[in-house]
C-alpha positions as CSV (number, residue, x, y, z in Angstrom):
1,X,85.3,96.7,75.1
2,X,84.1,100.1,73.7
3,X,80.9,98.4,73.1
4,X,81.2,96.7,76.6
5,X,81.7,99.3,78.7
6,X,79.6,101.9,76.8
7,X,82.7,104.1,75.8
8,X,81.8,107.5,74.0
9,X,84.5,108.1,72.2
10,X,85.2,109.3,68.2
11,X,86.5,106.2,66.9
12,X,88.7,103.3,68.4
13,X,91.8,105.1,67.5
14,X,91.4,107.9,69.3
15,X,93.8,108.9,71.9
16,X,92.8,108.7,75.6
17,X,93.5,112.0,76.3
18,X,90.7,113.4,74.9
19,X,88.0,111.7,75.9
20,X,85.6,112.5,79.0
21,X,87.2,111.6,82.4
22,X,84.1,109.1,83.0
23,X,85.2,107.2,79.5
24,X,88.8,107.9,80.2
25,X,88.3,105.7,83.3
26,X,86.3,102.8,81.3
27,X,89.4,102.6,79.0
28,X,91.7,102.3,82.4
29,X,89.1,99.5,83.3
30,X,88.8,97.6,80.1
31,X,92.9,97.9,79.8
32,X,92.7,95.3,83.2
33,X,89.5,93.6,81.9
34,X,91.6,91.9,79.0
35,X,93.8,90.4,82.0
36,X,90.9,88.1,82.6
37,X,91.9,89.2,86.1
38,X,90.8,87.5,89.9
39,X,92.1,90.1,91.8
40,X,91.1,94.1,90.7
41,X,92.5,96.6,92.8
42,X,90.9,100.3,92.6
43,X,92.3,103.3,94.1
44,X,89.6,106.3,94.1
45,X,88.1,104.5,90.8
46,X,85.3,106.9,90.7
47,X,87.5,110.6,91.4
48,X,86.5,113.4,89.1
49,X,84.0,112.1,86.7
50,X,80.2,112.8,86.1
51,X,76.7,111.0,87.8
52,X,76.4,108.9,84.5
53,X,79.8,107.6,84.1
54,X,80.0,106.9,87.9
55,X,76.7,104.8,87.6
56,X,78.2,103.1,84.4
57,X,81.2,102.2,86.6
58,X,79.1,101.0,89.3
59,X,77.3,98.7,86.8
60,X,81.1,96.9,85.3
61,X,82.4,96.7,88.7
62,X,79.1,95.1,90.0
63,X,79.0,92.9,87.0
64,X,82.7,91.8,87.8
65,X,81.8,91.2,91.4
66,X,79.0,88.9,90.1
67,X,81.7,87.0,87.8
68,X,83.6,86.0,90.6
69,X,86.7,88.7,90.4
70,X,87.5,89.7,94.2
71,X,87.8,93.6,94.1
72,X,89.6,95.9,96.5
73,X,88.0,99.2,96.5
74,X,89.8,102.3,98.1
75,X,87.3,105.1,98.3
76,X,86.4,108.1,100.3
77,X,83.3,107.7,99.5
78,X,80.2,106.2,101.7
79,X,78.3,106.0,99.3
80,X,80.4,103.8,97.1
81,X,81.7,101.5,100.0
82,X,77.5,101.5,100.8
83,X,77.0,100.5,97.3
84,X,79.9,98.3,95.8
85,X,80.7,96.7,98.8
86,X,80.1,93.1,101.3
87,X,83.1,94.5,103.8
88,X,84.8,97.6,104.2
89,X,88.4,97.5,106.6
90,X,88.8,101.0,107.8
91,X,92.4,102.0,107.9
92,X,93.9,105.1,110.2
93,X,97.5,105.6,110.1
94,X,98.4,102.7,108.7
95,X,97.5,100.4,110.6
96,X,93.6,98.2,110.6
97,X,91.0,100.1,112.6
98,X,88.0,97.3,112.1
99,X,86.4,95.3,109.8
100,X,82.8,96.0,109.1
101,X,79.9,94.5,107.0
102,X,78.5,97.0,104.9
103,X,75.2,95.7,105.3
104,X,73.9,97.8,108.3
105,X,76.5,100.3,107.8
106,X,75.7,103.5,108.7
107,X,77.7,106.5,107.6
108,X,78.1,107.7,110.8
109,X,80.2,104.4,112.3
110,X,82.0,104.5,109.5
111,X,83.1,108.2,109.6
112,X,83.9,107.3,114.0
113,X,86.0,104.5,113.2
114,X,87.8,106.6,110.8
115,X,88.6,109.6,112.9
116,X,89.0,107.5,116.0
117,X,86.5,108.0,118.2
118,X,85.4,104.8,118.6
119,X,84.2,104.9,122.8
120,X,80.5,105.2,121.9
121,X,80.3,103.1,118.5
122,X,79.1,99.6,119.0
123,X,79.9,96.3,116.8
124,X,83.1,95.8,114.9
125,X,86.6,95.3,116.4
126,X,88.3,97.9,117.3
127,X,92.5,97.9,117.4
128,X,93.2,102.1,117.9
């Protein structure tokens, strides 16, 4: 997996801890990689680490994606719903806003379903 994912890192014993917070994640990602899962769940996957990592990330989750693994992305980021993903389900409060192809997304929409000011967006449903 160190070979895999591209992991920088001193040697394969080498704790965790001390490696860049970009490799860091690609050891949390290869951990669930030897699951040979269907179902990956990512909570802010990308949070904290540098333009290369965050491109190498990109690359393995895309690469997953391709394999057939189904992949819940939570993300603050348009630019990573934009890029990673076919859907995105915008939640406020709780509770299911809409559900939107990415496709001709635009970050505006997005950010009007979000807040909730949904009277002059058009397309998607709609339940707040």
């Amino acid at each position: 997996m160190v070979d895999e994912l591209s992991i920088v890192t001193p040697g394969i014993d080498a704790l965790v801890r001390y490696l860049s917070g970009g490799n860091q994640q690609k050891v949390a990602i290869a951990k669930w990689l030897a699951l040979d899962l269907h179902l990956l769940i990512l909570d802010y996957p990308t949070m904290g680490i540098d333009v290369q990592a965050k491109s190498e990330v990109y690359r393995i989750l895309a690469d997953l994606a391709a394999g057939g693994t189904a992949i819940i992305l939570i993300t603050p980021e348009y630019e990573e719903v934009k890029t990673l993903c076919d859907n995105v389900i915008v939640l406020r409060d709780g509770e299911m806003v809409t559900s939107l192809p990415t496709e001709n997304l635009d970050e505006q929409t997005l950010f009007t379903y979000a807040i909730g000011n949904t009277g002059t967006v058009k397309g998607g449903r709609d339940n707040g």
